[in-house]
TIDO-93680 format. One record per residue: residue in three letters; x, y, z of N, C-alpha, C, O in turn. Coordinates in pm, whole numbers, plus 50000, padded with zeros to 5 digits. Layout:
BEGIN
 residu  n.xx  n.yy  n.zz ca.xx ca.yy ca.zz  c.xx  c.yy  c.zz  o.xx  o.yy  o.zz
    ALA     X     Y     Z     X     Y     Z     X     Y     Z     X     Y     Z
...
% end
This chain:
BEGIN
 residu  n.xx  n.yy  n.zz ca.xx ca.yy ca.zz  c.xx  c.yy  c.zz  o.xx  o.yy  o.zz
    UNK 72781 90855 91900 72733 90937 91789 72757 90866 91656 72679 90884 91563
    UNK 72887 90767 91639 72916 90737 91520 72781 90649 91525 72720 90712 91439
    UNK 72690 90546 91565 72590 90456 91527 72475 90585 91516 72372 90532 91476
    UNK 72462 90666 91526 72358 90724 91474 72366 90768 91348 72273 90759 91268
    UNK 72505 90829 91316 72556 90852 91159 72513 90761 91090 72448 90770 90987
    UNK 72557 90641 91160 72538 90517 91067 72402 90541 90989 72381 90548 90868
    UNK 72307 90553 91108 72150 90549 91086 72159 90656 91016 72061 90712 91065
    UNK 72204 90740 90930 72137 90821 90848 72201 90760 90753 72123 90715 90669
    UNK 72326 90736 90727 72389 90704 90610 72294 90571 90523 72263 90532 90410
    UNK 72279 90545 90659 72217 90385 90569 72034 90439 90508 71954 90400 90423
    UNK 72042 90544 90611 71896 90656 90552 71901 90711 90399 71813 90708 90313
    UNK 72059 90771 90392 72076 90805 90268 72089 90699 90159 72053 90734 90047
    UNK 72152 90532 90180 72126 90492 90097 72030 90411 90069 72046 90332 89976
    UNK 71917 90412 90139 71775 90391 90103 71731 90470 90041 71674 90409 89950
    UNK 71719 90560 90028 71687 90748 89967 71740 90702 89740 71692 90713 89627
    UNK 71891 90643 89831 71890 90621 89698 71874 90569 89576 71867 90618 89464
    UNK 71867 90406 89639 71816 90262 89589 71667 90355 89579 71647 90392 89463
    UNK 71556 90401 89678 71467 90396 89641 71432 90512 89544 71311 90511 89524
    UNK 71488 90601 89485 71495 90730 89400 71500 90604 89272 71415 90649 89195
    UNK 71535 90512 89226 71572 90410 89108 71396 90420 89060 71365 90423 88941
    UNK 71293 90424 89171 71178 90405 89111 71059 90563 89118 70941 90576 89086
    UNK 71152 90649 89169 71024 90726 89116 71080 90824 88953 71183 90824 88884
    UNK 70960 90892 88948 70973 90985 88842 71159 91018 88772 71259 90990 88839
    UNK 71162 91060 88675 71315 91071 88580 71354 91221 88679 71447 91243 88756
    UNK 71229 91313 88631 71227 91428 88648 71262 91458 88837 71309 91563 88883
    UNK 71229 91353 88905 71262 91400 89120 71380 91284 89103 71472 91284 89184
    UNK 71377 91192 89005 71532 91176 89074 71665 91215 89073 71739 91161 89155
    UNK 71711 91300 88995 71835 91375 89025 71816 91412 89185 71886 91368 89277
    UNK 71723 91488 89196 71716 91546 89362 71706 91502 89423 71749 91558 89524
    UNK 71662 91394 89444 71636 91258 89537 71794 91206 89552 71837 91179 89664
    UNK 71876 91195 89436 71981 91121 89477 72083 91244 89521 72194 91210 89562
    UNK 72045 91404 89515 72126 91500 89546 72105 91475 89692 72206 91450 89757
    UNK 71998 91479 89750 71958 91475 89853 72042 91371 89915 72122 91401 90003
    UNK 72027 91234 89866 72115 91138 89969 72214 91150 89958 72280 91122 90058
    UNK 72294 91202 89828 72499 91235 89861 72505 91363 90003 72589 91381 90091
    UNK 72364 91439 89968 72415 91530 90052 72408 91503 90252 72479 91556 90338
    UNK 72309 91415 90267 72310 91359 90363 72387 91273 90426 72402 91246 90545
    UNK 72445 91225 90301 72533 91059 90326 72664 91140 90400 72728 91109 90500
    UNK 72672 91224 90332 72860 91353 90314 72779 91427 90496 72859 91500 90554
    UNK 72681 91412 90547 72667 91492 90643 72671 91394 90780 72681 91430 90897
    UNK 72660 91250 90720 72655 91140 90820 72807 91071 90854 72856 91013 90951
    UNK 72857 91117 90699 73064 91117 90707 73091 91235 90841 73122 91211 90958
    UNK 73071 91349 90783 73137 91425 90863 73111 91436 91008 73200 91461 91090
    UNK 72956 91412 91044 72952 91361 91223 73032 91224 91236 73098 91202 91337
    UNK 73026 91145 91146 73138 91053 91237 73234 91033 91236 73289 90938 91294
    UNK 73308 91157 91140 73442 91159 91163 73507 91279 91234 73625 91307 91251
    UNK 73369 91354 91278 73399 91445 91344 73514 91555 91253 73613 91609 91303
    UNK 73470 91567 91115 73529 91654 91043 73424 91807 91070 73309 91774 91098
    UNK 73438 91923 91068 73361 92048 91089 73203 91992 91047 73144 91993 90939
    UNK 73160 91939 91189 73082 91866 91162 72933 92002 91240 72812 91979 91237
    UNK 72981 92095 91284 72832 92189 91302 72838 92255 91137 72738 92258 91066
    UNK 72963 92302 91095 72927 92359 90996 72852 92287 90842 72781 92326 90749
    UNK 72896 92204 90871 72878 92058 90746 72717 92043 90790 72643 92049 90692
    UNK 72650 92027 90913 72508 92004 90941 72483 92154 90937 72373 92149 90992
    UNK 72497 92256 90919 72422 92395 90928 72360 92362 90738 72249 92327 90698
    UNK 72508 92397 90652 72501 92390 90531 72395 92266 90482 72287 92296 90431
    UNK 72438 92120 90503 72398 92019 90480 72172 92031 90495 72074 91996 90429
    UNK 72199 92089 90603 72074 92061 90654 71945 92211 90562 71822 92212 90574
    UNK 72008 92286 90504 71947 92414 90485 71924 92366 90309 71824 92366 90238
    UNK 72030 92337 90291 72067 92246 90172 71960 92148 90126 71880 92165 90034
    UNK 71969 92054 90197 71893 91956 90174 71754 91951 90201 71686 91880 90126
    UNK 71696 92015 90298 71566 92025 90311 71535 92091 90166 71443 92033 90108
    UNK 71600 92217 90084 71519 92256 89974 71506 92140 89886 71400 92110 89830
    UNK 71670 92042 89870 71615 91968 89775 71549 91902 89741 71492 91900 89632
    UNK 71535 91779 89895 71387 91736 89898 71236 91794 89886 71125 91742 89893
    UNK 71285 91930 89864 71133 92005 89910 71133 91965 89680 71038 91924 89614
    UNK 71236 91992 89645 71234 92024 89498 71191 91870 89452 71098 91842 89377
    UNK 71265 91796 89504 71216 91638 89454 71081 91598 89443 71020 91546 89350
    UNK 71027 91650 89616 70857 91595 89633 70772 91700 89532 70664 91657 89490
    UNK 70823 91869 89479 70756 91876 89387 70707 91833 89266 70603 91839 89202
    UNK 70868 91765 89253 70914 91742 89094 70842 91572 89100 70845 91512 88992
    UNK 70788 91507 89208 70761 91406 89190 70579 91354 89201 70506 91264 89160
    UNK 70570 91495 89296 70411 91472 89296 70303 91560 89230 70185 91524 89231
    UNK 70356 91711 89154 70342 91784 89103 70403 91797 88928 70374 91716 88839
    UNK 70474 91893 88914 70565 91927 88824 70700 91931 88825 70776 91936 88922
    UNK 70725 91930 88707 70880 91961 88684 70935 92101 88760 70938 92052 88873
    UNK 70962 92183 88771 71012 92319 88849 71102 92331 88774 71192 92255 88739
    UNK 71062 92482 88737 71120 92626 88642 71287 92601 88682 71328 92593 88798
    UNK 71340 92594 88606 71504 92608 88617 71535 92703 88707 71614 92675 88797
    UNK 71477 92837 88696 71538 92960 88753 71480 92917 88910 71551 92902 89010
    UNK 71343 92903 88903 71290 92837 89078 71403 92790 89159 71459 92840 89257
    UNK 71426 92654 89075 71462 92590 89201 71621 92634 89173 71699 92605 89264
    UNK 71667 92689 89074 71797 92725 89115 71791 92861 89216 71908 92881 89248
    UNK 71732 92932 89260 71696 93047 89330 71708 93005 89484 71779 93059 89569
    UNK 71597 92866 89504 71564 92798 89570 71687 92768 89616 71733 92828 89712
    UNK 71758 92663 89546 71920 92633 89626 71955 92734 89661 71947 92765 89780
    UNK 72003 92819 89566 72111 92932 89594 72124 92949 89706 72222 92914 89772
    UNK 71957 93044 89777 71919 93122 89898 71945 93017 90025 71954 93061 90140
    UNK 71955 92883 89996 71914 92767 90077 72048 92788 90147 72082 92829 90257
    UNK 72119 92737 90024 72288 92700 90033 72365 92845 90121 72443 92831 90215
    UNK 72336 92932 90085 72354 93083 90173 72318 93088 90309 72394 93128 90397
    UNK 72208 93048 90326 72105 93063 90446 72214 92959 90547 72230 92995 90664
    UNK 72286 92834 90498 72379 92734 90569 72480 92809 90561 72544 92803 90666
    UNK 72534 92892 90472 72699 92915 90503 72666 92996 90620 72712 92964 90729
    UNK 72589 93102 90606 72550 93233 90650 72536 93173 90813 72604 93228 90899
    UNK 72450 93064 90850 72468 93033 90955 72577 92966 91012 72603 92975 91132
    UNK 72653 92890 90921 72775 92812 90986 72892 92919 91004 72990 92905 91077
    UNK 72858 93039 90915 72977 93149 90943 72971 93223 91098 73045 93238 91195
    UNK 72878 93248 91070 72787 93371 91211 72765 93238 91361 72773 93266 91481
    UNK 72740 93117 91308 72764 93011 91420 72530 93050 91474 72484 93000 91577
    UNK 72470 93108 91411 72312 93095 91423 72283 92986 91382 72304 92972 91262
    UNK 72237 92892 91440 72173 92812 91361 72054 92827 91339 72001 92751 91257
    UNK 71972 92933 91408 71829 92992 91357 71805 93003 91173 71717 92970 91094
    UNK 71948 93075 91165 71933 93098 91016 71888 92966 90932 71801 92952 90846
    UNK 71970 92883 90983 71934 92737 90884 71838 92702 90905 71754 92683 90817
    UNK 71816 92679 91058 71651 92612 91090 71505 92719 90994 71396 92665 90973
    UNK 71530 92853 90953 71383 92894 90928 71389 92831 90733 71277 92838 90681
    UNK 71474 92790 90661 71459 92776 90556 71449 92577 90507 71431 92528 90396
    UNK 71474 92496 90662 71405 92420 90683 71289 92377 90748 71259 92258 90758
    UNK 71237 92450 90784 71122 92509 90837 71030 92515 90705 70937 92439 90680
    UNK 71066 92597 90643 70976 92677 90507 70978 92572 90390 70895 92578 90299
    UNK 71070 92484 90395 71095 92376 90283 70989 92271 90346 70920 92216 90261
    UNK 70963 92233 90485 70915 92131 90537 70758 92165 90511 70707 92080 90439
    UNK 70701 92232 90538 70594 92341 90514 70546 92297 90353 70472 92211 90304
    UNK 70621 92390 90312 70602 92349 90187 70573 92208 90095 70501 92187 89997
    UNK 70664 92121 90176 70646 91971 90153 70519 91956 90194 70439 91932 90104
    UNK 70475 91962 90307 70357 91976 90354 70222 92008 90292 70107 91964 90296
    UNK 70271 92080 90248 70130 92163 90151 70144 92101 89972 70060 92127 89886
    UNK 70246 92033 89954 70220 91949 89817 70186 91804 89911 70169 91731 89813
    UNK 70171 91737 89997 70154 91627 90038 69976 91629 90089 69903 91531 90110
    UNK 69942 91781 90098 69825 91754 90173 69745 91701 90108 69711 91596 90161
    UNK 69686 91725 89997 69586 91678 89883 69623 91492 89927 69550 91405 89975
    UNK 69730 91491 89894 69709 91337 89865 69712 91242 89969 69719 91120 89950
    UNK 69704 91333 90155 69696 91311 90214 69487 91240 90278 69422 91147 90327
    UNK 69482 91361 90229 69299 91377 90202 69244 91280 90179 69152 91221 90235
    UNK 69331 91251 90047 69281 91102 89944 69306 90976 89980 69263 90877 89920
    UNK 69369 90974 90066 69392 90825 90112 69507 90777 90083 69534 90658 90100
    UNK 69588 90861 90037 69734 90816 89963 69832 90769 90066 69856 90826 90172
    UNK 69887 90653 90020 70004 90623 90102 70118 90658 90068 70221 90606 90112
    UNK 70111 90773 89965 70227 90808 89921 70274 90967 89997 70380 91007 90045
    UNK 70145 91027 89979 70146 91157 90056 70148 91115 90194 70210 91202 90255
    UNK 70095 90983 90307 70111 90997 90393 70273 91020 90435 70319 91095 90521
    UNK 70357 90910 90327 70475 90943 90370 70555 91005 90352 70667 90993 90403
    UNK 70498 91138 90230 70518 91245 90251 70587 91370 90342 70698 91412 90374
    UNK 70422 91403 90363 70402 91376 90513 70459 91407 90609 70484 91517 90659
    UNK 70481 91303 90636 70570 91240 90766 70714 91271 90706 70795 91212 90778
    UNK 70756 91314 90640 70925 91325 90610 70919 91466 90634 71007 91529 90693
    UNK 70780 91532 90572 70757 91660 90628 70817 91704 90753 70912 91782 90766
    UNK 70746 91642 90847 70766 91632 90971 70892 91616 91012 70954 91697 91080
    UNK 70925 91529 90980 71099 91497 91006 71175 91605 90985 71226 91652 91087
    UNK 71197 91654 90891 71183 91763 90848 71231 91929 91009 71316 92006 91054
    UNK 71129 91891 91017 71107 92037 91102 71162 91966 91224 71221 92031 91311
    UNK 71138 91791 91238 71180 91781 91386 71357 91775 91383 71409 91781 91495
    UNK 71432 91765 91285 71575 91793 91247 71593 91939 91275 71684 91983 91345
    UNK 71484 92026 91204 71494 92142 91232 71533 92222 91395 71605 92313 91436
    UNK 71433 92120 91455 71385 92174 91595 71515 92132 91719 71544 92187 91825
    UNK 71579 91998 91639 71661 91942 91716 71816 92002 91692 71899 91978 91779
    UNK 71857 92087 91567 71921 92178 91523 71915 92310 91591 71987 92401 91550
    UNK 71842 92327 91683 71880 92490 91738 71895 92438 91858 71899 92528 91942
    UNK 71907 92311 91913 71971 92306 92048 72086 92342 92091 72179 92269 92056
    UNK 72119 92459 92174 72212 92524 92221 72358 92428 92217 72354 92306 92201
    UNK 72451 92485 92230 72575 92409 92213 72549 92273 92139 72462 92248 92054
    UNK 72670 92171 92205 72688 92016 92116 72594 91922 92204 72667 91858 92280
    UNK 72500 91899 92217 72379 91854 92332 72378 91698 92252 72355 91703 92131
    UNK 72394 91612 92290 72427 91487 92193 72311 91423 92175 72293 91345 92081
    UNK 72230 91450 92256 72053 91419 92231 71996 91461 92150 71905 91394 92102
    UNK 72030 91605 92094 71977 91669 91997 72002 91626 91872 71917 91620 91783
    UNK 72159 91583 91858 72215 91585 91783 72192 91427 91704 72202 91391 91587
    UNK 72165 91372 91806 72086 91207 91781 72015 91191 91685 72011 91136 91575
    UNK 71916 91300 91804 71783 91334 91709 71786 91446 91581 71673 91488 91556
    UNK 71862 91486 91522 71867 91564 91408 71935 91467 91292 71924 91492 91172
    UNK 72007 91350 91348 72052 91243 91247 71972 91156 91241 71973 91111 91126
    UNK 71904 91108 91299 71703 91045 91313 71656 91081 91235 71638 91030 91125
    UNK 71624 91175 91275 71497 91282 91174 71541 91300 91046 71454 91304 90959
    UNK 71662 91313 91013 71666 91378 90908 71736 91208 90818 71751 91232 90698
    UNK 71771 91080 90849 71754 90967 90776 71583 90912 90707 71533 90858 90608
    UNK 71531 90992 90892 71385 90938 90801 71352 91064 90691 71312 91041 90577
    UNK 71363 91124 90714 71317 91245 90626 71364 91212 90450 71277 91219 90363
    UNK 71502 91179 90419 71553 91157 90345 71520 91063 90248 71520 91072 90126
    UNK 71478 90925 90357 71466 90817 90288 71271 90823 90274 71213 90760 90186
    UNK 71202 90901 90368 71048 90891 90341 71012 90950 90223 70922 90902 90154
    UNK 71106 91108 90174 71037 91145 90031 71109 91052 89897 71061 91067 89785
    UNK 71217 90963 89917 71241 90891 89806 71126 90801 89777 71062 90799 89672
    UNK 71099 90699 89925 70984 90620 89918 70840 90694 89840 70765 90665 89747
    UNK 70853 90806 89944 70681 90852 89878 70668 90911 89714 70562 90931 89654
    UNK 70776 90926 89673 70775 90920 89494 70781 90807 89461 70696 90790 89373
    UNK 70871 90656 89498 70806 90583 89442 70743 90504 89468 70739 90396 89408
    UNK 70664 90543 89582 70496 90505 89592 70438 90551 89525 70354 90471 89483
    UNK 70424 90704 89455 70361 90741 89442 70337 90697 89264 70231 90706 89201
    UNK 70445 90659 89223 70451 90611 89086 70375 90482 89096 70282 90472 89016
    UNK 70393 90391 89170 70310 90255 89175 70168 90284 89202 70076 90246 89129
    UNK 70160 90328 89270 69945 90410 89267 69921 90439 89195 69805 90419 89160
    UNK 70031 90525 89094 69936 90591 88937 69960 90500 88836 69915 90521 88724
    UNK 70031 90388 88865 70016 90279 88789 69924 90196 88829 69892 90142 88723
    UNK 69860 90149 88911 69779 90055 88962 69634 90160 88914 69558 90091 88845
    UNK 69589 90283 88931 69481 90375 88883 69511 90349 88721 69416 90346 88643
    UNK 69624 90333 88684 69576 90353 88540 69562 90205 88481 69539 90179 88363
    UNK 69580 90119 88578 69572 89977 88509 69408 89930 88539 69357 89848 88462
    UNK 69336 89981 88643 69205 89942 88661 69129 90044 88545 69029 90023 88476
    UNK 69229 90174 88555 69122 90240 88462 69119 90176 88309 69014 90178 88243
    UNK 69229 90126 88262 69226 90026 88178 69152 89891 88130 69124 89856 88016
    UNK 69129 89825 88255 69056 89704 88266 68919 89761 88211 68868 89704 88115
    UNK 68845 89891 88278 68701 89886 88309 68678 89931 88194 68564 89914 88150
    UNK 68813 90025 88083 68774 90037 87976 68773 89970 87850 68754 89995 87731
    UNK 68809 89847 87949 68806 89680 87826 68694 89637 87846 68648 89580 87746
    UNK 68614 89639 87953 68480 89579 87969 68425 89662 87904 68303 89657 87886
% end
């Protein structure tokens, strides 16, 4: 289990080197996102309260990334939003690590992944390689989710919920700053053609 930690940690600090290039406004959350992952890839391998640390961690972090890919492919987000947004998130993890459900955590990463989803689709449409990898962290996303309600300590699952959720971590840092280099490369041709 500890080399799979590894693989997220080193997930989280890709997440964070690559948060250096997108938007001012998604990277606070981008780099919230990788302390909070990095602190979730410590505690599986040190085997510190490591279901409760992934209930919280994981309910947690899916909103923030969900807040980053807004804040990076959309808008800034209303103070009160996304503080609402945590709050309920951060609850939804204690609430399950208290009660020992992990249903509870999985439906508000579920709803964050979704959501990612539905700001990625447009630019999915378009050909974007930024929304594809989006996207796909989307995905990750729900498959952390899915690998999170496996009954007891199932170490396959648990593999796969530190998998999923390195790529997840490190795909929406990338896809903001992809997504900044495309709207620089659009605004540099749109530039050129308006020199000719």
């Amino acid at each position: 289990m500890i080399g799979f930690a590894l693989v997220l940690l080193v997930g989280a600090a890709a997440g964070w080197i690559a948060a250096q290039g997108a938007r001012p406004r998604a990277r606070a959350y981008l780099r919230l996102g990788a302390v909070l992952y990095g602190a979730m890839a410590i505690s599986q391998a040190f085997g510190v309260a490591p279901p409760a640390v992934r209930d919280i961690v994981m309910t947690l972090g899916s909103a923030v990334l969900c807040i980053a890919a807004y804040s990076a492919f959309k808008n800034k987000p209303r103070f009160i939003s996304a503080s609402a947004l945590l709050a309920a998130s951060a609850a939804a993890g204690i609430a399950a690590a208290t009660l020992g459900q992990s249903v509870l955590a999985a439906v508000p990463q579920v709803l964050s992944a979704l959501f990612t989803l539905l700001i990625a689709r447009r630019y999915v449409f378009a050909g974007s390689r930024a929304g594809i990898y989006l996207a796909l962290s989307a995905l990750c996303l729900v498959g952390a989710a899915a690998c999170s309600l496996s009954p007891g300590e199932n170490l396959m699952a648990r593999a796969g919920l530190l998998v999923f959720a390195a790529a997840a971590v490190a795909g929406v840092a990338l896809a903001s700053n992809l997504l900044v280099e495309e709207r620089g490369h659009q605004s540099a041709r749109f530039a050129i053609r308006r020199g000719r």
